[in-house]
N, C-alpha and C positions, 0 to 999 in steps of 0.2 A: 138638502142643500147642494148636492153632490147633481142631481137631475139639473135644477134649475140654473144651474151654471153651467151646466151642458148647453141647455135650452137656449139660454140665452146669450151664451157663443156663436152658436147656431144660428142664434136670427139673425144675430150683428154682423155676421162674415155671408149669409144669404145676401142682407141688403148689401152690406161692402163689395159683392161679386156682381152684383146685378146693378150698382149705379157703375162700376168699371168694366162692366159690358156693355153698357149703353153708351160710355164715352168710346170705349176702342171703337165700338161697331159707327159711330157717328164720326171717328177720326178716319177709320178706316173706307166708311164712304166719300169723305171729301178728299181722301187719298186718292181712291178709284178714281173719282169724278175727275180731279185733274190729273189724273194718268191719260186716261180716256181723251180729255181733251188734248192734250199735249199732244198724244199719237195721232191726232186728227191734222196737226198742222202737216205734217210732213204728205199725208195724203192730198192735200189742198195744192200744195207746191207739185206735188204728180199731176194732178188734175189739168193744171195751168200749163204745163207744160206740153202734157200729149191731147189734150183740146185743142182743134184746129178753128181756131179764131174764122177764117175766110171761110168758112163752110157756109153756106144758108142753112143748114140744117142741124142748127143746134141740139136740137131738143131727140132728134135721133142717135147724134155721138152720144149723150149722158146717160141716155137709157141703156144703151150697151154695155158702157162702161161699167152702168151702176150693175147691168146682168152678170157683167165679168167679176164683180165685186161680191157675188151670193147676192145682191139686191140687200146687202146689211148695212149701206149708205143710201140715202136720199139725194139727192145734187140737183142743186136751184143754180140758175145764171141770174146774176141783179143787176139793170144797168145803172149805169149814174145819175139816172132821174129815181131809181126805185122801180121800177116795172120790172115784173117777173120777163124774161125774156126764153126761158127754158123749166122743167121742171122734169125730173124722173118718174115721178111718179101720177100728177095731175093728168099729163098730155094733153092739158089747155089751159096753159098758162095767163091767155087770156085774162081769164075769167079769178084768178087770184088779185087778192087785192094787193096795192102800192106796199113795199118793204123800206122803205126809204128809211121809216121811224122804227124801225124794228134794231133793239140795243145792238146786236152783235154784226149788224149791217152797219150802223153808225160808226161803230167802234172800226172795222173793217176798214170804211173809207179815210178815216180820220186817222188812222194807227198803223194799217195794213193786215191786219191781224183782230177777231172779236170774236167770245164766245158768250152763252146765254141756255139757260134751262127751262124752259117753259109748256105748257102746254100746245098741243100744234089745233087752230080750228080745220084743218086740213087734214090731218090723220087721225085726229080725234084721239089723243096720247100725249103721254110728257116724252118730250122730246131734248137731246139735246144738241144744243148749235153753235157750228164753227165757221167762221167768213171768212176770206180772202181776197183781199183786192188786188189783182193782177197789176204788176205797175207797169205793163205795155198796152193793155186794154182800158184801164180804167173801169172794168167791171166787177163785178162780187162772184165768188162763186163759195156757194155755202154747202154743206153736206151737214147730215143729220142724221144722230141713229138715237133708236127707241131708249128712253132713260132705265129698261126694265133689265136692259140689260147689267146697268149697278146692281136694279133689283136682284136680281139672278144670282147675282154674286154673294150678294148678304146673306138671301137664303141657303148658301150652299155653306156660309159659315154658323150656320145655326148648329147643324149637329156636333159641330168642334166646338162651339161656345159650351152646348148641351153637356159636351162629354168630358170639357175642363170643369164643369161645377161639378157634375159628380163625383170626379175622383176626387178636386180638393174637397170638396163636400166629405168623405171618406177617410181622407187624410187628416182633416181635421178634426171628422168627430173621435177616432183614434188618438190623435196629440190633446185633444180637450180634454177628454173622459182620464189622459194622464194628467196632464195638468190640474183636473180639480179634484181629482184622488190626491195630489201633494198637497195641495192646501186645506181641503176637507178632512182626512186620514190627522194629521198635528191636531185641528180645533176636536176631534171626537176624541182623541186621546187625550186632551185637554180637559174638555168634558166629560168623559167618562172617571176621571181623577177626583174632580172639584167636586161631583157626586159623593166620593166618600171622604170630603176633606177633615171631618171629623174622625175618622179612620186612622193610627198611628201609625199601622202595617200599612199603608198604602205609601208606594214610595215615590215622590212626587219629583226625581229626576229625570227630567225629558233628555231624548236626544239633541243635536244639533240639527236644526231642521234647517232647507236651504233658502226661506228667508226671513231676513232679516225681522222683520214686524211678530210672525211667531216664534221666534226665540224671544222676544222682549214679553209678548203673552206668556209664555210659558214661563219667563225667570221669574217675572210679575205672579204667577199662580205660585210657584214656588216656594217664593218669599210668604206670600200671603199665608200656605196655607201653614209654614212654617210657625207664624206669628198668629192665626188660631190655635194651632196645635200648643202654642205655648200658651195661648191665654187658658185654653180648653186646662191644662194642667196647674196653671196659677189657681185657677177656680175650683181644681178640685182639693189643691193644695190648701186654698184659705177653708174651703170648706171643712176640712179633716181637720185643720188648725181649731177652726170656730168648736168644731164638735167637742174636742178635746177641753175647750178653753171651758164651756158650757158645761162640762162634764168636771173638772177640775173645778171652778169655779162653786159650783153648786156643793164640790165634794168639802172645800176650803170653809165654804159658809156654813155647810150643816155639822159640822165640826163645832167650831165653838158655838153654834146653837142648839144642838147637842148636852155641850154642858151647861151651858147658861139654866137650858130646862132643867135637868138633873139639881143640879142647887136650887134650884128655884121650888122645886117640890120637896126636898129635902126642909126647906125653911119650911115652905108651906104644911108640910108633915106635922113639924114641930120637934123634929127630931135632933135638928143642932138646939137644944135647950139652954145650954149657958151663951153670952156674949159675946166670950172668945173665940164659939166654934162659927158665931153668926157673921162674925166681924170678917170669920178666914173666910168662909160661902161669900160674902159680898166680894170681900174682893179679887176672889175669883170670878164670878159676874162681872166684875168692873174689868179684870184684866183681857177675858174674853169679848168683851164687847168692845176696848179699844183695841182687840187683833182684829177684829170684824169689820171696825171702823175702818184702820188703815190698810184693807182688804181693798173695802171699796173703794176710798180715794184714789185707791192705786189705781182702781181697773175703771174709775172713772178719767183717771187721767188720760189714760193710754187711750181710750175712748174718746177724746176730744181730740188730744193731739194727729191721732187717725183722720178722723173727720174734720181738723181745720177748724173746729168751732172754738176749741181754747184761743183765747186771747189773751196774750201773755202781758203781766204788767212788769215793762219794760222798765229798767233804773241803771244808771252807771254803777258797776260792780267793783270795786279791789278785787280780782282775783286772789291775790296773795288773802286778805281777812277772810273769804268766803272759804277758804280751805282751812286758815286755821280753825274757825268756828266748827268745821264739821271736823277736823284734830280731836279737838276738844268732847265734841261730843261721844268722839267713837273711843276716847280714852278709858275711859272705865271697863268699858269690854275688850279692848287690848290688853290693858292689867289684869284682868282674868283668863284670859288667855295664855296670858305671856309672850304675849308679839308685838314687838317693837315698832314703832309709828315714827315715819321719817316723810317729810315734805320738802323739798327744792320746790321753791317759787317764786315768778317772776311778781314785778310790782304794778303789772300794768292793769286797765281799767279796760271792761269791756261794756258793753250796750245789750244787756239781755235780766230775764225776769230770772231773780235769787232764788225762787223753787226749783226751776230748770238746771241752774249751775249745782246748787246745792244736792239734787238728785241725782245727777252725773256721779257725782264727787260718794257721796253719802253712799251709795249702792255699789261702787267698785273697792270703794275702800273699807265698806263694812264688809261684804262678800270675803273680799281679801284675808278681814280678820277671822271673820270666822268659820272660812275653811281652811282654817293657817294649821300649825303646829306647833307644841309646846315649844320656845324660842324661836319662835320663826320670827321675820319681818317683814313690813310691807313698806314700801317706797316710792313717793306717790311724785313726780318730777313734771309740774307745768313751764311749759315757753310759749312765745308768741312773736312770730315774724310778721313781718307784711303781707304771708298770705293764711295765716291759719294761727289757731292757736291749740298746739298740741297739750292733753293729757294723758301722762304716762302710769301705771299704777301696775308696779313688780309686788311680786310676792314669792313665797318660798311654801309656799300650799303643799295640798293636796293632789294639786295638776286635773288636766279635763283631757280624757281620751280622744282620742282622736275624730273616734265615731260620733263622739255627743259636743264638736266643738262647731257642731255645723246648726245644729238646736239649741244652743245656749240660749239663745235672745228669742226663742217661743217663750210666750207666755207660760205660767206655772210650770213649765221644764224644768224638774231639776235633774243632777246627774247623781249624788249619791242619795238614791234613794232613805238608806237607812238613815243616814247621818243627816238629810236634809228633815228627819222630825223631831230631831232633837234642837235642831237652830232655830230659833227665833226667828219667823220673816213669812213674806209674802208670795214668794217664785214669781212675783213679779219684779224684782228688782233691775234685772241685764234687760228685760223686755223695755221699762222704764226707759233705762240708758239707750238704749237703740232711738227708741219714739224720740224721744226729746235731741238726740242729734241727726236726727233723720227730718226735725223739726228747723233746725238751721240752717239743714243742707248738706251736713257733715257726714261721716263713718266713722265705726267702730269695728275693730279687729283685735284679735286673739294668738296668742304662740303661748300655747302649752304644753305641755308633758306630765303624762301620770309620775307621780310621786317626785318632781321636780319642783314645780312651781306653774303660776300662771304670770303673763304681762297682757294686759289691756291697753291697747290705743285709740284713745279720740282724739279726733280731728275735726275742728268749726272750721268753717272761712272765715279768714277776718273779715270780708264784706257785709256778713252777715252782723256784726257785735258790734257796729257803729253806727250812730244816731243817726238817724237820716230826716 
């Protein structure tokens, strides 16, 4: 890149030097030319003056003249008909033809003063010509010199034309070769970066380069490569998540299918023989297979609400009934517990599907109960302004470290390992809670402390919970 921008400086400032040679050298001839002529007049008016008119012998004063001049002037007598009457150089004037129509003879008579460049059929040459009309004679007297002499001149500025392209020739490919190392040297180290943009060690802070267009490239690569590198780690992130969920998932299911087999061979055995042992094997079979069941709806839920294919069947809600209901439900396992169940609720009506509220609700405030403490309590306090409707859900728990408060809402995460196999449940419960107001548009956030308590906050937009 770095050549061809050379190259092609190079040609553009060759032709830029050589169309502004051609103009000076064509300005500087027509300078000459009326230099040359200008200088002619003043000789014309010598001429007239020390020419002795009364002489018969004209044509012998001009030749001397013209001797005394290097013979670097031509000098013609014209009279006022146009007949040559003298010539410097013919010496038979005779024999030349009428000048009467000849431009710079016209102009002479008419003006007192004409000049003209033309070819001479008399010296066989571009000549060029200066008249004067004498205003005591009324005749012309012209003088003429070789046009080669401009010639002459232009040639002698050939080698100074020659020897200014060279050196700016020099000078430029010099300032080029810097020039497009400043521009080239930014795009390579542009390039050579975006090469390893999947690379995390690669640090993709450029300098300040001095223009403008590659700084906006480079904050442009920057940002970009900023925003692979984070996707590159979201993807490894969901990936270690999925392994995990897969691994967890499979672990959750071969569990009570596990014992479902175990009972099931044990009948088949024949070995629970009386009815009361038959009766306890079933419905342990039954109780494992509705854990199994509400395994999968869970991880079927989280599975849609991900992918947007849930379709939620939408009803105007009471908030306040929809918390008692799940009150109610988590009351029996609060009384075994021993932890007291408190609700503050507003009475307003929201626009969203009773699985989704009831799951929010159901999974913070059952979690609550049952990582609580003998007397503990949990206190679950809904509002709803014009921009949102918060739920609040304190507890007097067990509390969540600090380290694990960043994982809670991964699927099957739990944080007390030991104590999470004796709870009843899914480890998908916070993951639930997250999908479903990540589904509205909303968040969820945590302040805990081991051995203090935990507080959950969700937050919907109201825009979202209104019929539209």
């Amino acid at each position: 890149m770095k050549r061809a921008i050379v190259k092609r400086f190079i040609v553009v400032l060759i032709v830029a030097m050589a169309i502004s040679s051609i103009v000076i050298s064509m300005s500087y001839y027509r300078l000459a030319s009326h230099r040359v002529m200008e200088d002619m007049k003043p000789v014309l008016l010598l001429l007239d003056a020390t020419i002795d008119w009364e002489s018969s012998d004209l044509e012998k004063q001009i030749v001397e003249i013209s001797s005394q001049m290097n013979n670097d002037y031509r000098i013609t007598i014209i009279d006022n008909d146009g007949s040559v009457l003298a010539d410097s150089e013919t010496g038979n004037p005779e024999t030349m033809e009428n000048h009467k129509n000849r431009k710079e003879v016209k102009e002479a008579f008419q003006n007192g003063f004409g000049t003209k460049v033309r070819n001479s059929s008399t010296i066989k040459g571009s000549m060029m010509y200066a008249a004067y009309c004498s205003p005591t004679q009324h005749k012309v007297i012209r003088i003429s010199i070789h046009h080669d002499v401009i010639t002459d001149l232009m040639k002698m500025m050939v080698p100074s034309i020659a020897i200014s392209l060279l050196l700016a020739l020099s000078v430029a490919g010099v300032l080029t070769n810097k020039f497009a190392a400043s521009v080239t040297k930014p795009i390579l180290e542009i390039s050579h970066k975006l090469e390893g943009i999947y690379d995390e060690k690669i640090d993709f802070n450029f300098p300040h380069y001095q223009y403008d267009e590659l700084n906006i490239i480079a904050r442009t690569t920057t940002d970009m490569s900023k925003s692979v590198q984070d996707y590159i780690r979201k993807l490894e992130k969901e990936k270690t998540i999925r392994q995990e969920f897969f691994s967890n998932a499979s672990h959750e299911l071969k569990t009570p299918l596990t014992a479902i087999r175990g009972y099931a061979e044990l009948l088949q055995s024949g070995m629970a023989s009386d009815t009361q042992m038959q009766k306890e094997f079933l419905g342990r079979i039954h109780s494992e297979v509705e854990e199994m069941t509400s395994l999968i709806n869970d991880i079927l839920m989280i599975s849609r609400l991900e992918t947007k294919e849930l379709m939620p069947t939408k009803e105007m809600l009471c908030v306040k009934s929809v918390a008692e209901e799940v009150k109610k439900t988590l009351k029996p396992l609060a009384d075994e517990n021993n932890v007291s169940l408190e609700i503050h609720c507003c009475d307003e009506f929201v626009y969203m599907d009773r699985s989704h509220l009831q799951g929010i609700l159901s999974n913070l405030m059952g979690n609550a109960v049952k990582y609580n403490r003998p007397g503990g309590f949990v206190q679950t306090d809904i509002t709803m302004d014009s921009t949102s409707l918060s739920i609040r859900v304190e507890d007097s728990g067990i509390g969540i470290a600090k380290e694990d408060q960043k994982r809670i809402f991964e699927r099957f995460y739990r944080v007390d390992k030991g104590r999470s196999k004796r709870v009843a449940g899914t480890g998908l419960g916070l993951s639930i809670v997250k999908h479903v107001t990540e589904f509205y548009g909303g968040c969820v956030s945590v302040e805990s402390q081991s051995g203090v308590g935990s507080t959950f906050l969700v937050q919907l937009p109201a825009a979202s919970l209104v019929q539209k």
